[in-house]
Backbone as numpy.savetxt, mean C-alpha at the origin, in Angstrom:
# Nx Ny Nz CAx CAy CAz Cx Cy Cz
6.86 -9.67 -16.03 5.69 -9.86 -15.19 4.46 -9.35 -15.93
3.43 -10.16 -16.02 2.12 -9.30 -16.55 1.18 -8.73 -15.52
0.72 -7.87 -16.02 -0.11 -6.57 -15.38 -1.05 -7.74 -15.00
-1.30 -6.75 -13.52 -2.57 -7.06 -12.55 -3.50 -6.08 -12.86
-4.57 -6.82 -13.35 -5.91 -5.57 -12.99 -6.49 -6.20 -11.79
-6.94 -5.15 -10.44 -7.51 -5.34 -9.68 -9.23 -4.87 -9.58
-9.73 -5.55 -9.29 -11.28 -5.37 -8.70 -11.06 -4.62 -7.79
-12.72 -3.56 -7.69 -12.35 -2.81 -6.21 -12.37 -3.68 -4.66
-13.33 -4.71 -4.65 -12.72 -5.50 -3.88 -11.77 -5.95 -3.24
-11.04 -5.97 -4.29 -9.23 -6.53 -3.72 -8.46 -4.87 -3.55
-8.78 -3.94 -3.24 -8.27 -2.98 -3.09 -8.20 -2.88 -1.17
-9.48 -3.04 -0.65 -9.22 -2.79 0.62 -10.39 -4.10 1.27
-10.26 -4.65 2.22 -11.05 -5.82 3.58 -11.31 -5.29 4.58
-12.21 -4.93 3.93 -13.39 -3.89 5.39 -13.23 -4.50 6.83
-13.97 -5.54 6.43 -14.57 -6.45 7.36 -13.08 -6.61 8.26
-12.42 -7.32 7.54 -10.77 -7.86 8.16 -10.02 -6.51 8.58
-10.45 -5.90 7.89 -9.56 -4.43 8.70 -9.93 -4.28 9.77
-11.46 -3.78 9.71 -12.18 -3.52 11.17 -11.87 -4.89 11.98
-11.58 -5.65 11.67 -11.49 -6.63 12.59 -10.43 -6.79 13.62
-9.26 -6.25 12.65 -7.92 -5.94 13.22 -8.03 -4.94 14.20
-8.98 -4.25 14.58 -9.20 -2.96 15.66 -10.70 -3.28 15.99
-10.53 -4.35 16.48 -11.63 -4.59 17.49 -13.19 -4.10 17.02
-13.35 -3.94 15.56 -14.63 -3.13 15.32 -14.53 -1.93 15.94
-13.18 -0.90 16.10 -13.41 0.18 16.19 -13.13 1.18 15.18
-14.52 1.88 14.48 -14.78 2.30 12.97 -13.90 3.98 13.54
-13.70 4.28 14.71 -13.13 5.58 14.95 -11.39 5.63 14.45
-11.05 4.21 15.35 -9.66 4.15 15.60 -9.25 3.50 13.41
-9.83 2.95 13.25 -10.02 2.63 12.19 -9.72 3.78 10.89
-10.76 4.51 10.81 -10.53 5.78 10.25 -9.27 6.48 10.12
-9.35 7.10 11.68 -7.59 7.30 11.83 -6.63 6.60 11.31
-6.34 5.68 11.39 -5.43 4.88 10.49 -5.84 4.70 9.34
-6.32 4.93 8.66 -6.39 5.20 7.06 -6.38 6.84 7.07
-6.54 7.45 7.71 -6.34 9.15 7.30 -4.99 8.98 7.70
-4.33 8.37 8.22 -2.79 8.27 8.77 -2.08 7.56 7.37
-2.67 6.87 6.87 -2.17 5.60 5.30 -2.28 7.19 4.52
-3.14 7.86 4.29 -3.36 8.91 3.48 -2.52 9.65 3.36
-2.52 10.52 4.68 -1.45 11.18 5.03 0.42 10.82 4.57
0.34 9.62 4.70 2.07 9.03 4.69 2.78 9.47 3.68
4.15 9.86 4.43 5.28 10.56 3.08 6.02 9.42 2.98
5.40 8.35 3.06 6.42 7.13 2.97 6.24 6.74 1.52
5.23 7.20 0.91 4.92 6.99 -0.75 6.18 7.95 -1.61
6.00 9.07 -1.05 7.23 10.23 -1.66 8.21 9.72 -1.84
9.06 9.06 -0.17 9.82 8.63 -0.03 10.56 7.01 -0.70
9.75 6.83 -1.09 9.81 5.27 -1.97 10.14 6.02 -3.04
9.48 6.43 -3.74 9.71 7.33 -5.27 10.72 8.17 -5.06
11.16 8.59 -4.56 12.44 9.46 -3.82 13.47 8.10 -4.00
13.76 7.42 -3.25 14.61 6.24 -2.97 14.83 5.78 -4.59
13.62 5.68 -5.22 13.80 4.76 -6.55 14.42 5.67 -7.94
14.40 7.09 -7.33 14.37 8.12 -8.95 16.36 8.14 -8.23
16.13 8.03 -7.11 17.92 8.22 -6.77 18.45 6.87 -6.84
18.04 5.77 -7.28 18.53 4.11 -7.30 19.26 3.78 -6.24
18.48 4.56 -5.01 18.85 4.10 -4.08 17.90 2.92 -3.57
18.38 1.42 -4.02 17.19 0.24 -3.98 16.97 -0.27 -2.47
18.81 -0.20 -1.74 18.46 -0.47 -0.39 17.67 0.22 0.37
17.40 1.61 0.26 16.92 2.34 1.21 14.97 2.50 0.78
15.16 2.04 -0.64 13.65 1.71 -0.89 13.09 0.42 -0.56
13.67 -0.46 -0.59 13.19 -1.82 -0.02 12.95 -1.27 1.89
13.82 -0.83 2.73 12.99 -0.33 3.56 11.72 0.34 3.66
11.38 1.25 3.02 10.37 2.20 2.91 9.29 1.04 2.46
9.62 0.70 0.97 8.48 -0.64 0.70 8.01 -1.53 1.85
9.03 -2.01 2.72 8.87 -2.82 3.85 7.91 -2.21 4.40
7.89 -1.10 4.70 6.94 -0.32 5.83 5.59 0.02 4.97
5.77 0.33 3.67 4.62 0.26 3.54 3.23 -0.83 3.16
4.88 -2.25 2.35 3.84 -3.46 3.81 2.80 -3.38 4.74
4.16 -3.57 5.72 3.60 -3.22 7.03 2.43 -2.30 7.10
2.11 -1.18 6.59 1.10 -0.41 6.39 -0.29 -1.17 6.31
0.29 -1.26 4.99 -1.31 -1.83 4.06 -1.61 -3.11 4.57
-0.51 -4.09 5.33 -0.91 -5.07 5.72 -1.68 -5.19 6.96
-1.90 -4.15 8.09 -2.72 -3.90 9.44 -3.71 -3.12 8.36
-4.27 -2.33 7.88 -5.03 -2.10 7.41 -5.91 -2.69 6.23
-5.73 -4.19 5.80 -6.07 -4.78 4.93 -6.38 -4.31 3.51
-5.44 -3.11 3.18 -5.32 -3.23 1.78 -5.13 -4.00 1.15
-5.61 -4.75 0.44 -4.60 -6.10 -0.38 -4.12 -5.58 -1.35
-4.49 -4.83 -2.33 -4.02 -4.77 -3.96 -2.13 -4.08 -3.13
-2.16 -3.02 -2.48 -0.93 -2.29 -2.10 -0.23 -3.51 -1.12
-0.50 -4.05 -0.60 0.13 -4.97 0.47 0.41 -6.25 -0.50
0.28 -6.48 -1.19 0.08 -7.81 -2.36 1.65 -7.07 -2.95
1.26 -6.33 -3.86 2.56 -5.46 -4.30 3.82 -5.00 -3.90
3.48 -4.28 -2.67 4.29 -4.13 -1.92 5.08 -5.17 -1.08
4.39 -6.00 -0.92 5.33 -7.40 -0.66 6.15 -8.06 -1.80
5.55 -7.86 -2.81 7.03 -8.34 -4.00 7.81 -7.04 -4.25
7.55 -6.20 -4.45 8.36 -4.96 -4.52 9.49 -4.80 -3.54
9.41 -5.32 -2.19 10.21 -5.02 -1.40 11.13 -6.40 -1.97
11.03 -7.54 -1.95 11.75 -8.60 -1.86 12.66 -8.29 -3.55
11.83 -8.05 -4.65 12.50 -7.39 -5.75 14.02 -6.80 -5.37
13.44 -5.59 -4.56 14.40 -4.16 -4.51 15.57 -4.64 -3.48
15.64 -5.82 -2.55 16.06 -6.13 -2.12 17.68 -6.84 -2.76
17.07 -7.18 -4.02 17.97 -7.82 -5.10 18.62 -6.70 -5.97
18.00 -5.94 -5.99 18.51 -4.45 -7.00 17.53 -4.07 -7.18
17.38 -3.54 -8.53 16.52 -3.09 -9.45 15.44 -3.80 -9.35
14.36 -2.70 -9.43 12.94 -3.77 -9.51 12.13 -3.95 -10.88
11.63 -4.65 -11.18 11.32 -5.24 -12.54 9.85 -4.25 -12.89
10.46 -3.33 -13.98 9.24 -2.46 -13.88 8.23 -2.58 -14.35
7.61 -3.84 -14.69 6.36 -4.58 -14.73 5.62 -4.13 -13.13
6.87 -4.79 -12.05 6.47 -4.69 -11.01 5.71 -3.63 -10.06
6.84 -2.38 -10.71 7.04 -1.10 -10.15 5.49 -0.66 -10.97
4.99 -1.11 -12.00 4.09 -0.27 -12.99 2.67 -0.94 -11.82
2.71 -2.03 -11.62 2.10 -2.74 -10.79 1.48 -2.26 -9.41
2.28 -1.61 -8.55 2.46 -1.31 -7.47 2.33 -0.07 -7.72
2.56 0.69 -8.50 1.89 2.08 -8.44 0.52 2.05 -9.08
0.29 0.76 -10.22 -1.33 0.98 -10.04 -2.09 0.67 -8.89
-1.64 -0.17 -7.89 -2.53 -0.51 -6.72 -2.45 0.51 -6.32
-1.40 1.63 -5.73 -1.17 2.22 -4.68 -2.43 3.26 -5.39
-2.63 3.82 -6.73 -3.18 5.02 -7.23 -5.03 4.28 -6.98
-5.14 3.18 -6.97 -6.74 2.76 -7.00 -6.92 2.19 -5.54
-6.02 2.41 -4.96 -6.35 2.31 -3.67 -6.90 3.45 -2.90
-5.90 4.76 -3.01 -6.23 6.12 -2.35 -7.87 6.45 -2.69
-8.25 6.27 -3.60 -9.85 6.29 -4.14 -10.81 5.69 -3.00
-10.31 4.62 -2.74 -11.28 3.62 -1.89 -10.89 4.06 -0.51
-9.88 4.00 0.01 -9.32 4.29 1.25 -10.20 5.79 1.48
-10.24 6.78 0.90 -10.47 8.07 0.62 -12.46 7.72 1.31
-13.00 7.44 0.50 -14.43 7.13 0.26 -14.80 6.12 1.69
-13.80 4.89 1.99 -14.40 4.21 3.18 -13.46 5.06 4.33
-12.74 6.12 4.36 -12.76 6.58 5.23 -14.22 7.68 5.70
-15.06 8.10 4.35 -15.64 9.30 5.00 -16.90 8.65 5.32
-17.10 6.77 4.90 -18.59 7.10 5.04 -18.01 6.08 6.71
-17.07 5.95 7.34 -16.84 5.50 8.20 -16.93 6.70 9.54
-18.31 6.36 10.20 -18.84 7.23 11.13 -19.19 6.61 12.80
């Protein structure tokens, strides 16, 4: 697989996020200090250093699910092949190199549009 470089753009959809919560920039927030917060990142890296692939393709699933109500794309983009990967076994560590760069240039942005979100 060749490397994705992402724009900060494709990191997080303001607009489409807030949209998903009614334009509420409170409830909004919270759920990205909640994405912040999550030991479901540990727990993926946990799952993958023990090759345990089934129990990481769950965790990936969820963190889907995550990034996908919150319109991350670069982590929700990733994390949607990552799970279907790990699902098969081993994940192709193009992939894995992939998905931890979204996840690391995401926390940056998530971080920053959580504080100027007032």
């Amino acid at each position: 697989m060749e490397r994705r470089v992402f724009a900060v753009a494709e990191f997080i959809n303001l607009e489409e996020g807030l949209g998903r919560v009614r334009n509420n920039k409170k409830l909004y927030k919270r759920m990205l200090s909640l994405f912040l917060a999550s030991d479901q990142f540990v727990a993926l890296e946990d799952a993958l250093a023990a090759g345990d692939f089934a129990h990481a393709a769950d965790v990936a699933h969820g963190i889907k699910g995550m990034s996908g109500n919150l319109s991350l794309n670069a982590v929700y983009e990733t994390s949607t092949e990552l799970t279907e990967q790990l699902r098969k076994g081993a994940p192709d560590p193009a992939m894995l190199a992939a998905y931890r760069e979204a996840y690391a240039g995401t926390i940056p942005v998530v971080e920053r549009t959580a504080a100027e979100l007032e």
